[in-house]
Structures are given as structure tokens and as C-alpha cells.
N, C-alpha and C positions, 0 to 999 in steps of 0.2 A: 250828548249821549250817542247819537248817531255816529258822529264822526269818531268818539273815541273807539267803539265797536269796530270801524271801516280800517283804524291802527291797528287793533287787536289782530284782526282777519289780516291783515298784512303783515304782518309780523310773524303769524302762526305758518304763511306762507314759506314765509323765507325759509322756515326752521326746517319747514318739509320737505324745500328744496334742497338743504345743505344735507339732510340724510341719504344714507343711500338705500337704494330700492329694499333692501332686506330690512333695513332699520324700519323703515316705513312700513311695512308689511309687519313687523312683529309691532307695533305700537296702534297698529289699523287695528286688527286681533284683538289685543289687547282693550280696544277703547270699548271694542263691539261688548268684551267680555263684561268690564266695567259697568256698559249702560246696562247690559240686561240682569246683573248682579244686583244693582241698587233698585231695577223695577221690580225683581222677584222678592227683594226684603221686603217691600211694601203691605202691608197685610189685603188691603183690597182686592190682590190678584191672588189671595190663599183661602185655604179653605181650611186649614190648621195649620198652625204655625211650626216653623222648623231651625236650627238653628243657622248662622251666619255664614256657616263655613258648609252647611249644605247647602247653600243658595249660591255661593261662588262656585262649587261642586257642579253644580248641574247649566248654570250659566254657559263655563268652561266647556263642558261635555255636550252643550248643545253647540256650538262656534265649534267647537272641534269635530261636530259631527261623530262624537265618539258613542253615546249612549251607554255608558256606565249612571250609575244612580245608586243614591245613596238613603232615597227616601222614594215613595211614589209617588209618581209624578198627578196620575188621575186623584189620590188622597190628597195632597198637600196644597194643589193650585187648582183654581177655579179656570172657569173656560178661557177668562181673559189672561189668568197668567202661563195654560194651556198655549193659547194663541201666540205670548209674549216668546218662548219656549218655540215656537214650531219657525216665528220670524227670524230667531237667533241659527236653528238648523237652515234654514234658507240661506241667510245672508252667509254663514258660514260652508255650505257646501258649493254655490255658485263660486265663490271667492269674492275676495276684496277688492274694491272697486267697477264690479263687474256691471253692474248694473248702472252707476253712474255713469261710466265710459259707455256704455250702450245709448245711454239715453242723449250723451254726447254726441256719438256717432248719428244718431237718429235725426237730431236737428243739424247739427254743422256738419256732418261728413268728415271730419277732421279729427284729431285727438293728440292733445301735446306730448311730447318726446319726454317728458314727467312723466305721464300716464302709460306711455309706452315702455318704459324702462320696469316698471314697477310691474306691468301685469308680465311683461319678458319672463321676467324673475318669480313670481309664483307660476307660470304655466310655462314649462317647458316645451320648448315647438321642432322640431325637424323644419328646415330651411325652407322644404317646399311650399309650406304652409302661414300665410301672412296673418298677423296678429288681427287684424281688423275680420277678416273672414273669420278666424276661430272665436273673436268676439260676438259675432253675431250670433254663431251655432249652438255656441254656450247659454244663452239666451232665448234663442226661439225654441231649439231642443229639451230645454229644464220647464219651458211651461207646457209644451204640446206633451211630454211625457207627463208630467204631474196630474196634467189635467187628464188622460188618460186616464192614468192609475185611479184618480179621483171617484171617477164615472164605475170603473169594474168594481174597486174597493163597495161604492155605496150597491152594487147588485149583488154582490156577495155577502153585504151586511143585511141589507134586506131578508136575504135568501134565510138568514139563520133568524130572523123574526128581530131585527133593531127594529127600535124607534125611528120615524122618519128624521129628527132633526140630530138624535143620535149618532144616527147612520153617515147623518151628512160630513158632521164636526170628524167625526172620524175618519170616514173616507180621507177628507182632505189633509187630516194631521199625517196618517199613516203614508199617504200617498208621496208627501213633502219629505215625510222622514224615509221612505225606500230607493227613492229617487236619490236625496243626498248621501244615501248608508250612514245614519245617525243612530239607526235603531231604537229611536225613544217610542213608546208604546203606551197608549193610555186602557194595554193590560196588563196586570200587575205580574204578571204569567209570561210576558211576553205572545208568543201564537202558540204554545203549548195547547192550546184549547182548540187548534186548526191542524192538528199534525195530519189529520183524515182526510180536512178539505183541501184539493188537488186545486181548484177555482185559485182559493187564498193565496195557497203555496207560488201558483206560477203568477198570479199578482207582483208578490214579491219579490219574486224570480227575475223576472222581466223588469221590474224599476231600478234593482240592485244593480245586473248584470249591465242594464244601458248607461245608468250612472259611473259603474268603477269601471267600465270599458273606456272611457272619456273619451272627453271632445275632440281629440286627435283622430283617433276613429272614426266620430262621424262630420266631421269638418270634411276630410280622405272624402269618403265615400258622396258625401255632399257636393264636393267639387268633382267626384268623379262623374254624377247624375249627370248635371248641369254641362263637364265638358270632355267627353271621351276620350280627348288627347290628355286627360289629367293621368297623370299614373301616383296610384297609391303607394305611399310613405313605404321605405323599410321598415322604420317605427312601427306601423300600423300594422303592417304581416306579424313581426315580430311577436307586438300584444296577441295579437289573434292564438297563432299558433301555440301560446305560451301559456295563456290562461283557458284555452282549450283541453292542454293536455296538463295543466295543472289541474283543472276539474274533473276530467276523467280518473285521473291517481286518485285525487281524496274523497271524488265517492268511491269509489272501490275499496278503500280501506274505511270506509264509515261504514259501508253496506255489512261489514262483520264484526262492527261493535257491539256487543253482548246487551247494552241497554237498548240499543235499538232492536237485535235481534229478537230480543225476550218481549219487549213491552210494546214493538211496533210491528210485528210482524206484516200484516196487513198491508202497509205503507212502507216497506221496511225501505224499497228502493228511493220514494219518494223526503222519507226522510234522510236516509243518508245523501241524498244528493242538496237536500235543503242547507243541512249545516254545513255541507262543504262550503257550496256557495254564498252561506255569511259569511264564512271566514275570510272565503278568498274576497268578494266583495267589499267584504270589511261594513258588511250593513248592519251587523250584530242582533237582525233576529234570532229566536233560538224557539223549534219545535220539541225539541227533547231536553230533559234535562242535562247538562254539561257535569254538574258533579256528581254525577256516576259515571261517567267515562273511565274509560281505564288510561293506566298512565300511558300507553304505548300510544290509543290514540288520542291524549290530550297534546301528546309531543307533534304529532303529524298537524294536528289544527294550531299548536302554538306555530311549526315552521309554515302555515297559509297564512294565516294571520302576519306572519314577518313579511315574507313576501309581499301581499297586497294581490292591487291589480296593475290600473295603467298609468302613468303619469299623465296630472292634466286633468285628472278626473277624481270624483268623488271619494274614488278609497284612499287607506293610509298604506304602512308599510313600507317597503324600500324600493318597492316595484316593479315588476316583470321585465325590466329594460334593463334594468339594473342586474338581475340577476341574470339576465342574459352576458350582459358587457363582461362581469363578474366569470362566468362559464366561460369566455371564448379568451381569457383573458389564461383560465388556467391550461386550458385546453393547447394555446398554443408554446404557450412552457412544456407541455406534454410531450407535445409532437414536435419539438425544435424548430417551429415556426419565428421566423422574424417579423413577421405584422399579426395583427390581430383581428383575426374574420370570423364570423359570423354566418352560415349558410350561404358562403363565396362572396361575401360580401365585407370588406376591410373598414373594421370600427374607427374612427378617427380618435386621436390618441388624446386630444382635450373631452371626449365624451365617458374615457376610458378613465381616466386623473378624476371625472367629477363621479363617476358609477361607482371607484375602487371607496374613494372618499364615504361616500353615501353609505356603502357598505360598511365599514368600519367603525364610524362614527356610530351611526346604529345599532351594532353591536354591543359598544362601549356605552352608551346610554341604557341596554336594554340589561346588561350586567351590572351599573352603578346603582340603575334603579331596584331589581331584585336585591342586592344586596344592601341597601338601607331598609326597605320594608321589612327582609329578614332578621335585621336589626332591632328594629322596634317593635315585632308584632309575632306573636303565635301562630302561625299558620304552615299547613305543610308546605313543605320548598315546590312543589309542583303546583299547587295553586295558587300562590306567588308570581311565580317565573307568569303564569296563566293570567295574571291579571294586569302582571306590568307589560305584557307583549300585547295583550287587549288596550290598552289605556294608547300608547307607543303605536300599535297602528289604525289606532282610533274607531278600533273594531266594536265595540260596547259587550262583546260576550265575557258572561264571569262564569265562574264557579260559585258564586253566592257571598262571596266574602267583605263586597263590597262596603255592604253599610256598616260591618263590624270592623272596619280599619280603624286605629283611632286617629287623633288629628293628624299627626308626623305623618301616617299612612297614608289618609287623601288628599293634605297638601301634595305628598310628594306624588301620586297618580295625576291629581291637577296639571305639576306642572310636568309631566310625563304627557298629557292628552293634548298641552299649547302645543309643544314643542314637535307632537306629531301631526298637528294639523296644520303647523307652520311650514315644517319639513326642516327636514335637523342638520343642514347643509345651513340653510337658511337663518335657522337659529343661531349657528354656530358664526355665520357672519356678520348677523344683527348687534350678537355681544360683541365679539373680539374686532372686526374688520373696521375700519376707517375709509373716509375715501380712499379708491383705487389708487396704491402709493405706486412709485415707480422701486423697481428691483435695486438692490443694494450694489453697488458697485463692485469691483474687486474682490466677490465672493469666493473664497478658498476651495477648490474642486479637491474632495476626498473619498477613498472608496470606503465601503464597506462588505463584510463580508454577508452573503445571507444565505 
């Protein structure tokens, strides 16, 4: 029995190794999604029963970090499947294998060229920056934060009169779910009931903005501490300056939307500055209601939501880099530029080929996916477009229409939330790509007009 196990395990090996790093990564995802799918069917971890395809529903949405939901999560699952639920947003917001290779690192100091290849490929790194240091930071930073957030979460719950053991389980759910931007919430409200509380709000605030700023940031700044001749990444100015003044624009346009102007006055600043930064975060809390917005600014929170924040890090989207690369890209078609720079700084043209990509493809996904669900479901086109750009950047905010999709509807949001938490480059080479072939010979060089 033993040894046939020790064949099995070698075998399974081999298979792993013949994949390439993207295959591997959509089938990791996948197996995560898998185990937590068949413990949440389980009735032991429910508290009433739900049907099949809402248990693969929320499985998915928790590994994607998306927080879409189809039923409630505090209703339907007991603490333990609560618990099963918060370990899926973990293992899905650190990434895939991240933890194991840490615990690798920890005793051997080493980590095979397998390992290395495959976390290359889910975290995108600037040169300066070595895989084993961004491993660590990813690591020590996801529990000093969490547990952070943990500690404020339980004096804010206190503060409003929880039960002490109440207090605790929550703290810690919530804290898990802000840090990763998963947005799962064991209120049924989401923080609707905290729009007042400023404590809660910058709780939030704070675990969202450190998670989707990602580990390339604080890897940067880490190595900066530690060695003064470190100079911080163009990557890392980049993010900064980019999701700074992306948050500045969308609250400013949230600060004069009529739901919040009319029903939050009070808070008016506080709240529009909250939902900007779910969107951008992509942590899918929500203080105010979303389907009252008007369409002008559901369009502004659909284009944060595309964006994202930073690669590397907890949110979805296509990414502040991205649409950087994207900008300088037009920018220098503009001005009859022959290289392509970025604040005097010349983008290399393999990072340019993979940002035009990323752009593209995510479009083309974020348009196939709206128009099947237009297809099979009554809903307005704006909350549609809202739900599939929610699902795609793995944002968790809806319009409410969620649990009324019918099945065609949240299969196809399902596999909208893999695909965004996989990243859709990723995806895209997991199905179609093979090992790295070599280029076809004697390819025909022809122009085209454009």
C-alpha cells in the first residue's frame, strides 16, 4: 500500500513537471476550488441547506477572492464552514504555493527552479527585486497585517456592544477577508450598518489599500529600510503615483452622487471615499447601496473596478501598470515618438507586448461575458456590464442581482471570478499554450494597413 502511494506521488510528479508554470497555476486554483466545494456540500459545516451550484458559487468566489454571493454566507454555513470559507480567501489571496515555498525557504533556504518558475508566473516582479525576498514579505506582511486588522476589528466590535466570542470570530473573518480584498462578510448588509463608523471605515481602509498596493511595494520599501543604497522600483513609483490619483478622481466623483449626497450627508466625504476605494482595491466592501447609483457613476466605479490596483498583490483588474504601459504606449503614437516612455523613463517593449495583451484580452472577456448573460437573463444592460466587471476583477460589489441569475448566469460569473483571480494572460496560456515551442521558420513577413 505504501509503496503503491510512493508510485502514485511520483507519478503525479512527473505530470507537474511536464506542465507549464500557467497550466500548473490554473489546475492549483482549480483543485483549491474543488476541495472547498465538496467540504461546503457537506451538511455539518451548514446551517441550512443550499443548493450544488451555490456551494461551487461561493467556493470559487472565495479562492478568487471575489466575494460575490449567491446566498448568505452567516445564514447558510455554521462557524466551521464560516472558518472552511475564510481558509479558501487566505490560501486564495496570498497565492499558490506561497506558503509552502515559505515554509521551504524556512528550513532549507533553497527552493527548486519548479517552484521558481511557477511563483515567477503568478507574481510579476521588476528585475530588481529577487523572488525569495518578495517571498518572504508576502508572508510576514499578510500575517503582521491580518493580525493587526484583527486586534482594531475586535475594539470596534466591542465598541458597538458584540459579544466577546462574537467579536473575536469576526474580527478575524473580516480582517482575513480586508487584507485579501475578498469582501466576504458575515453581514448580510455588508458594512452598510457602519457607513457613520470612521474607526470601521479606516479598518478597512487600511487592510484593502496594504493588500491591493502589493508586495512589490512593500518588498521596495523593505529592502529600502534595511539598505539605503536600495533604490525603489519604477514599478513601485509607478503604482504609487497611479492609484493615488486614481483615488483622488473617484472620490471626487462619488462625493456628488445623489445617494450618497441625499442619504449620507453626514459622512458624505467618508463615504465616497469608501466605495471608491473598494472598487479600486477591489475588496468589494460596500457602505452605501450600489443599486441606486446613477448610471454615470456606476460607469466611473465599473472603469476602477477594470483597472484594479497593483500587480502582485491582492486586487484583480488589469492593473495600474498596465494601464500605465497602455498610456505611454498611446501617448507616444501621439507625439511621434519612436520609443515608448513613461515619466523619462523608456518602457521595454516585451513588457509593452504583455500590458497591450492583458489589455485586450480583458476586454474581449469582459464583452463575451456581458453579452451571454444578456442573453439568458432579464436584467438591465448596466447591471450586467456591473456585475460581470465585478466578477472579472474579482471586486465582490453588485447591484443585487446576484442571487437572481439563473444557472447559465452564475456558471458563467463563476467562471468569469477563476479566470480573474488567475489573470487572463494566464488563463489564456494554461488552455491554448504548450511547452515554450520554438518560432516557425520561414515565416512570411507581410504588412498590414492600420
Amino acid at each position: 500500500m505504501k509503496l503503491s502511494f510512493n508510485q502514485t506521488a511520483k507519478k503525479y510528479a512527473l505530470v507537474k513537471k511536464s506542465w507549464t508554470p500557467q497550466q500548473n497555476l490554473f489546475y492549483g486554483f482549480l483543485t483549491y476550488i474543488a476541495l472547498g466545494f465538496i467540504l461546503l456540500c457537506l451538511p455539518i459545516f451548514q446551517k441550512q441547506s443550499a443548493s450544488i451550484l451555490d456551494h461551487l458559487f461561493i467556493a470559487t468566489s472565495a479562492v478568487s477572492t471575489t466575494g460575490l454571493v449567491t446566498v448568505s454566507i452567516f445564514d447558510t454555513y455554521n462557524i466551521f464552514g464560516q472558518f472552511i470559507i475564510m481558509v479558501l480567501v487566505q490560501l486564495g489571496g496570498i497565492g499558490y504555493l506561497s506558503f509552502t515555498t515559505y515554509m521551504i525557504l524556512s528550513t532549507t533556504r533553497k527552493i527548486t527552479l519548479w517552484h521558481k518558475k511557477i511563483l515567477s508566473t503568478e507574481f510579476t516582479l521588476p528585475n530588481t527585486i529577487k523572488i525569495t525576498d518578495f517571498l518572504k514579505s508576502v508572508v510576514l506582511f499578510t500575517l503582521i497585517m491580518e493580525s493587526i486588522g484583527a486586534i482594531l476589528f475586535f475594539i470596534a466590535f466591542k465598541a458597538q456592544g458584540m459579544p466577546t466570542f462574537e467579536a473575536i470570530w469576526s474580527s478575524v473573518f473580516h480582517s482575513i477577508s480586508s487584507f485579501c480584498t475578498a469582501g466576504f462578510s458575515l453581514f448580510n448588509n455588508s458594512f452598510m450598518d457602519y457607513v457613520d463608523n470612521n474607526f470601521v471605515n479606516f479598518i478597512i481602509s487600511m487592510l484593502a489599500i496594504c493588500g491591493s498596493l502589493g508586495f512589490i511595494v512593500i518588498t521596495d520599501f523593505g529592502l529600502k529600510i534595511k539598505n539605503k543604497s536600495h533604490k525603489v522600483s519604477f514599478t513601485t513609483k509607478i503604482i504609487i503615483y497611479g492609484f493615488l490619483m486614481l483615488l483622488t478622481f473617484g472620490t471626487a466623483f462619488f462625493y456628488f452622487e445623489p445617494s450618497i449626497v441625499n442619504y449620507h450627508s453626514d459622512s458624505r466625504f467618508i463615504a465616497a471615499f469608501f466605495q471608491c476605494m473598494s472598487a479600486m482595491t477591489t475588496v468589494g466592501f460596500n457602505t452605501v447601496d450600489f443599486g441606486y447609483f446613477t448610471q454615470a457613476m456606476m460607469l466611473i466605479c465599473i472603469f476602477l473596478m477594470y483597472i484594479g490596483a497593483s500587480p502582485s498583490g491582492t486586487a484583480g483588474g488589469i492593473k495600474i501598470t498596465t494601464l500605465t504601459a497602455v498610456f505611454a504606449v498611446m501617448k507616444s503614437r501621439l507625439t511621434g515618438s519612436k520609443t515608448v516612455t513613461f515619466l523619462g523613463r523608456q518602457i521595454p517593449f516585451e513588457r509593452l507586448y504583455i500590458a497591450t495583451s492583458a489589455f485586450i484580452f480583458y476586454t474581449i472577456i469582459i464583452l463575451i461575458g456581458t453579452f451571454l448573460i444578456t442573453l439568458t437573463n432579464d436584467f438591465k444592460f448596466e447591471e450586467i456590464l456591473f456585475e460581470v466587471s465585478s466578477a472579472l476583477g474579482t471586486v465582490g460589489l453588485s447591484t443585487g442581482i446576484t442571487g437572481d441569475l439563473n444557472t447559465g448566469g452564475k456558471l458563467i460569473i463563476i467562471a468569469l471570478m477563476f479566470i480573474g483571480r488567475l489573470g487572463v494572460l494566464t488563463f489564456g496560456l494554461a488552455i491554448w499554450s504548450r511547452q515554450r515551442q520554438q518560432e516557425k521558420p520561414n515565416v512570411i513577413k507581410e504588412d498590414i494597413a492600420v
